[in-house]
FIKOLZA-696966 format. One record per residue: z negated, x, y negated of N, C-alpha, C in turn; residue in three letters. Coordinates in steps of 0.02 Angstrom, whole numbers, plus 50000, padded with zeros to 5 digits. Example, Ala and Ser with C-alpha at 12.3 -4.5 7.8 and 13.67 -1.06 7.14 Angstrom:
REM residues 2
496105066050284496105061550225496105066050165Ala/496465064250112496435068450053496065064549998Ser/
//
This chain:
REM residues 255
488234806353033488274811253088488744816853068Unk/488494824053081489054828953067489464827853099Unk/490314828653054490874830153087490994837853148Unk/491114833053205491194840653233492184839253276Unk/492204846953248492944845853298493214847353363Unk/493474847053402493484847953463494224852553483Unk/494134857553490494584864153480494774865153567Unk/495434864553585495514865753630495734872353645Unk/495604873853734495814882753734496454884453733Unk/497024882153721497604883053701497634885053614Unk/497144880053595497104881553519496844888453496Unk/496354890553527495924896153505496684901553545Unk/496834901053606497164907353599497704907253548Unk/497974900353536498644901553479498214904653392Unk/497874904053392497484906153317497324912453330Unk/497024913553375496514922553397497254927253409Unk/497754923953422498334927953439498714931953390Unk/498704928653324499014929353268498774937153234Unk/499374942253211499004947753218498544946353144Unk/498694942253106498154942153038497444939753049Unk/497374936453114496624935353133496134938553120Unk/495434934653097495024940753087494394937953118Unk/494094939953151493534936253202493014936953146Unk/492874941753102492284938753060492334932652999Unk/492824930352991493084922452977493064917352990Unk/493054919153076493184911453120492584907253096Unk/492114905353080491674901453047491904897052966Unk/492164902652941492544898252880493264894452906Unk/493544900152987494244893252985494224887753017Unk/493494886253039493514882153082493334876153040Unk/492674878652980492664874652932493294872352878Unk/493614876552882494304873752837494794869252862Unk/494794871452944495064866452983494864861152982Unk/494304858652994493874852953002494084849052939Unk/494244852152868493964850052794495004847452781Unk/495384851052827495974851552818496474849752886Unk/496354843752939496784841552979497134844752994Unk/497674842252918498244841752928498634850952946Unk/498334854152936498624860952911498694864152984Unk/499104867553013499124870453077498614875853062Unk/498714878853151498164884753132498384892153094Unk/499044893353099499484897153050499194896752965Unk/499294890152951498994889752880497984892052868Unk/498064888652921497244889252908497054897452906Unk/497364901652946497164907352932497464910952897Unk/497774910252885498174912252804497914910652745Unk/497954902252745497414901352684496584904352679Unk/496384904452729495754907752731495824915452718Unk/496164917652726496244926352715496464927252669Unk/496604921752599496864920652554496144921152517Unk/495934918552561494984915052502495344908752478Unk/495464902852484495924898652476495314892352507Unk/494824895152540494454889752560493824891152495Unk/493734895352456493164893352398493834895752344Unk/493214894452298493604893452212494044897652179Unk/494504898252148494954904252110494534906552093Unk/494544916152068494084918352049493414920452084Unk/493184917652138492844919952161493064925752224Unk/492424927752220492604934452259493084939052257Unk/493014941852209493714944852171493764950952207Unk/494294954152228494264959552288494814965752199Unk/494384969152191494674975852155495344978652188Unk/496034979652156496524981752199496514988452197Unk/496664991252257496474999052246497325003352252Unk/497605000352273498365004552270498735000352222Unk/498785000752166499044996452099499854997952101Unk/500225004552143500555005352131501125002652179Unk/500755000652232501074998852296501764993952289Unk/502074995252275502894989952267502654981552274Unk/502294979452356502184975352366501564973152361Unk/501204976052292500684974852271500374965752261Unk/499794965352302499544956452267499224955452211Unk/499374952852158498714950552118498894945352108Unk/498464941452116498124934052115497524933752083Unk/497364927452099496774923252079496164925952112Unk/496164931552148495674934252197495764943452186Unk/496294944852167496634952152180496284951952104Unk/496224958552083496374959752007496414966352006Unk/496724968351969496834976751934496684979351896Unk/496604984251902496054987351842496264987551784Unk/495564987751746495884986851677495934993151636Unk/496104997851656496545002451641497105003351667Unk/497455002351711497975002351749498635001951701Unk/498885004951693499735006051683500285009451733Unk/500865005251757501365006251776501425015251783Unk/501565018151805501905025251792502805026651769Unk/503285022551787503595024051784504095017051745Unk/503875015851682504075010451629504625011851618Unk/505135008451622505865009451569505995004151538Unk/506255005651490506844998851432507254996051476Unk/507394990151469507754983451504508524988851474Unk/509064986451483509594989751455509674980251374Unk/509654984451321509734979451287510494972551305Unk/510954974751334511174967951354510894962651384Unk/510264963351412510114958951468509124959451461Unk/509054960851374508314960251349508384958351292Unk/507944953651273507744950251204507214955951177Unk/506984959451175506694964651153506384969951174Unk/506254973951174506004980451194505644978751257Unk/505864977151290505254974551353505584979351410Unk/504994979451447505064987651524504914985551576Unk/505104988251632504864988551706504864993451744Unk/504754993851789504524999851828505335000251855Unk/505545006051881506155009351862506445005251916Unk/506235006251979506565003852028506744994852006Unk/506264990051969506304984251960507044982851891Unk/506824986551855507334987751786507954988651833Unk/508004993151876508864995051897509264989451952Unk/508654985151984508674978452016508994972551963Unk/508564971651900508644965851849509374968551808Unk/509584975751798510054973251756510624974551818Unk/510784976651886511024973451922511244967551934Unk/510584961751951510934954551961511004954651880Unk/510864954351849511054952651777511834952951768Unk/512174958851790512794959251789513204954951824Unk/512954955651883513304950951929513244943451911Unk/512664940751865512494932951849513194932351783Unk/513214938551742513614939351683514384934951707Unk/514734941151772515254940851796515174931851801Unk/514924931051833514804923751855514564916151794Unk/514894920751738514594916951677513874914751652Unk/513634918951681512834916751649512584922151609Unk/512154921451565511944924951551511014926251558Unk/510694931951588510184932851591509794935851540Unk/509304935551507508874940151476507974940851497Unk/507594948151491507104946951496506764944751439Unk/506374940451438505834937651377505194940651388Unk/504994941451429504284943251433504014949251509Unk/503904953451519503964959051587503364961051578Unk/503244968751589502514971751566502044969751538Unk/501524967351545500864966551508500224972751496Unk/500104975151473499304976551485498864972751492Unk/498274975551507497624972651525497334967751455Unk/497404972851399497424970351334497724961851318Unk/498344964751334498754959951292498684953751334Unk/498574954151400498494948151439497864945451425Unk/497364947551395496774944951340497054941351317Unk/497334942551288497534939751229497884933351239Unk/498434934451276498964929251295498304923351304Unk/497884924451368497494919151394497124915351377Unk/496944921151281496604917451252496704914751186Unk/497444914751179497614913351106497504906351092Unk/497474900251138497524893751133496744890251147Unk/496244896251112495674892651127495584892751062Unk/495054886651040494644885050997494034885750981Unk/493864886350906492934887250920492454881050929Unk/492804874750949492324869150972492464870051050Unk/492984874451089493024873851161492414877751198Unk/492144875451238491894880051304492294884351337Unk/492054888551358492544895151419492574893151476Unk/491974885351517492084883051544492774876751536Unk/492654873051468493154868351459493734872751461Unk/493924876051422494204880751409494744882751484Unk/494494885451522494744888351582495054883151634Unk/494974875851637494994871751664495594870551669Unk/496094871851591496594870551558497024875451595Unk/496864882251568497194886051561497204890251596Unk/496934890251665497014894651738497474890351773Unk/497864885651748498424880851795498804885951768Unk/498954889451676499834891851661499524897551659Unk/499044899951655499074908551626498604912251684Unk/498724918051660498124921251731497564925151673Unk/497004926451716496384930051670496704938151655Unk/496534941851621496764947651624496334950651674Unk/496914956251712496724959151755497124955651821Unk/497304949751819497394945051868498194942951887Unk/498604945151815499084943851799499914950151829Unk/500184946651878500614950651894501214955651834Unk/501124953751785501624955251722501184961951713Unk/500544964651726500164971851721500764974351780Unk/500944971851842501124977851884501904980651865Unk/502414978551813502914981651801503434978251831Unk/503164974451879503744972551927503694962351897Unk/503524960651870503884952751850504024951751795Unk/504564946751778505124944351722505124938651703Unk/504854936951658505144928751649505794929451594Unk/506174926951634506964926351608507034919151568Unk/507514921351515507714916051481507354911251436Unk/507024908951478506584903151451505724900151472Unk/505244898251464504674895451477504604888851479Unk/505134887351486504934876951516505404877251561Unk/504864870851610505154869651679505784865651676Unk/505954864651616506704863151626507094868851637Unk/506794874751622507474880351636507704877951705Unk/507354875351761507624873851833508234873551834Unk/508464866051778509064863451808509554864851755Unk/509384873251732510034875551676510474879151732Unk/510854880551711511244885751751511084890951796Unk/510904895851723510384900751747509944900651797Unk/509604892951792509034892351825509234891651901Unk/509884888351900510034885451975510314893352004Unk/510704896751947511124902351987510344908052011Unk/509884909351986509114911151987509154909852045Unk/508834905452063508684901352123508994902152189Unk/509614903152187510234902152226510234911052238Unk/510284913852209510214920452202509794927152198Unk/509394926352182508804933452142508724935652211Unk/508544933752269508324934852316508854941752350Unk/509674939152321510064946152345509854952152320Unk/509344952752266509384957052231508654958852226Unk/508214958252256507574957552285506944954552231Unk/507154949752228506804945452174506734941852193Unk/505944936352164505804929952223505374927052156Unk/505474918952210505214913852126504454913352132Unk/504264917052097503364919752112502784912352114Unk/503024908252071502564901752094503224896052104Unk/503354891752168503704888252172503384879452139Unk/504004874952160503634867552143503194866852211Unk/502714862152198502284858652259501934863252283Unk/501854871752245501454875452300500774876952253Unk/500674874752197500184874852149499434875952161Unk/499254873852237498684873352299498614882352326Unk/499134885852333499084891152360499094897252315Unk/499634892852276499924901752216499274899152163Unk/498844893952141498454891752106498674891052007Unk/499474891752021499814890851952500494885851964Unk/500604882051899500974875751898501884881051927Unk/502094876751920502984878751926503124881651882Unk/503314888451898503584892051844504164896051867Unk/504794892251849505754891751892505814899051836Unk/505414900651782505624907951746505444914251768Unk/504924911951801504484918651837504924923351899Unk/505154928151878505134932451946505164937551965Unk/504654940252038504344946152045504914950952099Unk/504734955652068505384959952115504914965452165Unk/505194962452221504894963852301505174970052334Unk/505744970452319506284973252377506814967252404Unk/507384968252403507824967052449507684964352536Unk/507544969252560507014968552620506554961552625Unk/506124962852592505574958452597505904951452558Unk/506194951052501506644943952483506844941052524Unk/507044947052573507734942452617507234938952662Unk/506814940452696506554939352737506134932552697Unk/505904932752643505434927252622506064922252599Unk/506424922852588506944918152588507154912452632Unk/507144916952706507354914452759506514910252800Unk/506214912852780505424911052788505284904252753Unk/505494903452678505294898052649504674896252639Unk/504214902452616503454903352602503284905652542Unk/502744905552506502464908552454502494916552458Unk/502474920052421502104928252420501544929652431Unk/501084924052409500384924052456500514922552511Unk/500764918652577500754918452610500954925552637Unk/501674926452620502134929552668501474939952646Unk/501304938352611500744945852602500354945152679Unk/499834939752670499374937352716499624940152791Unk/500234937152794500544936952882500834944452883Unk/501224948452848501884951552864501564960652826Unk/501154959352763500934967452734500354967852734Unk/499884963552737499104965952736499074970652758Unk/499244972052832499024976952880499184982252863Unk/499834984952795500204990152802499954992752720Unk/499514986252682499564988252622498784987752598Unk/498534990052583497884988552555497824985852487Unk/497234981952486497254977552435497214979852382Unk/
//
């Protein structure tokens, strides 16, 4: 017998209320609901406005303001593949392992806390920032083989890397500091990171346990610089950047 659910009218006004609602949806949230209990109706329409109820990759929505500070790309977002930053600068070499850039406003953010992590005995460096469209080819595909499939292939390697085009390191604004294993967590760095970036408008772009939403493993090196503003607030929120997009900038930012 089909599952059917039984939606009370308290429920529909707390969901229809939410300003991210979108009435040509309600058919997929009701199905996601049904498929997903446990999830309030907050999540459900979030995750659904996510595309979070079909597959990564599908339905890929072209981003059309690439430059927007609080730009999304995800597993659904992608950017063009011509797209470059406009306004690239050099890390200040104290606080870069090599020639690596960000968009000006992000660069004058990173060697900021950088200083302040210094004072505080740590030391920060960027390892990896800017990508092109190119080079994120590349990255995604250096660890394939010629006996792999692109299906086998992708299975692997859409948990750590993103497709090009897909990859936030094109928009100028993310850093992976220091190191690439999830032990950086429990280095110093990692904890003072953690404890911190957020003063300085930086946020930990895929957290632990959220691997379902951001659709990439824990990565304690990764982080995307938001604003001050918007950190603070996702801080105090205790949500993903997919989420907190969904609820708080859709409306103000186009995709």
């Amino acid at each position: 017998m089909e599952k059917k659910s039984i939606i009370r009218q308290d429920e529909i006004l707390e969901f229809t209320s939410l300003s991210y609602y979108d009435p040509s949806k309600i058919q997929r949230y009701y199905t996601f609901k049904e498929n997903q209990e446990e999830c309030t109706w907050e999540e459900v329409i979030t995750f659904v406005n996510l595309g979070l109820d079909q597959d990564f990759y599908k339905n890929i929505n072209l981003v059309q303001d690439p430059d927007t500070l609080t730009v999304l790309v995800n597993k659904y977002n992608q950017l063009p593949k011509e797209y470059v930053p406009r306004d690239l600068e050099i890390i200040h070499p104290d606080f870069n392992a090599g020639e690596f850039v960000l968009c000006k406003e992000a660069r004058e953010a990173f060697e900021e806390m950088s200083r302040v992590a210094r004072e505080d005995g740590i030391l920060l460096k960027a390892i990896s920032t800017y990508r092109s469209y190119q080079y994120q080819e590349e990255v995604y595909l250096r660890k394939k083989t010629p006996d792999m499939s692109m299906e086998e292939y992708r299975k692997e390697r859409d948990r750590v890397s993103a497709r090009p085009g897909h990859s936030e390191h094109q928009t100028g604004y993310a850093v992976d500091i220091n190191d690439l294993e999830e032990t950086f967590a429990e280095t110093a760095a990692g904890i003072w990171l953690a404890t911190n970036a957020y003063h300085f408008g930086f946020i930990l772009r895929y957290p632990k346990g959220k691997e379902h939403i951001t659709g990439y493993a824990y990565e304690p090196w990764h982080f995307r610089y938001i604003g001050k503003k918007h950190a603070d607030k996702m801080q105090a929120l205790g949500i993903t950047y997919d989420e907190y997009y969904i609820r708080y900038l859709l409306n103000s930012n186009p995709v």
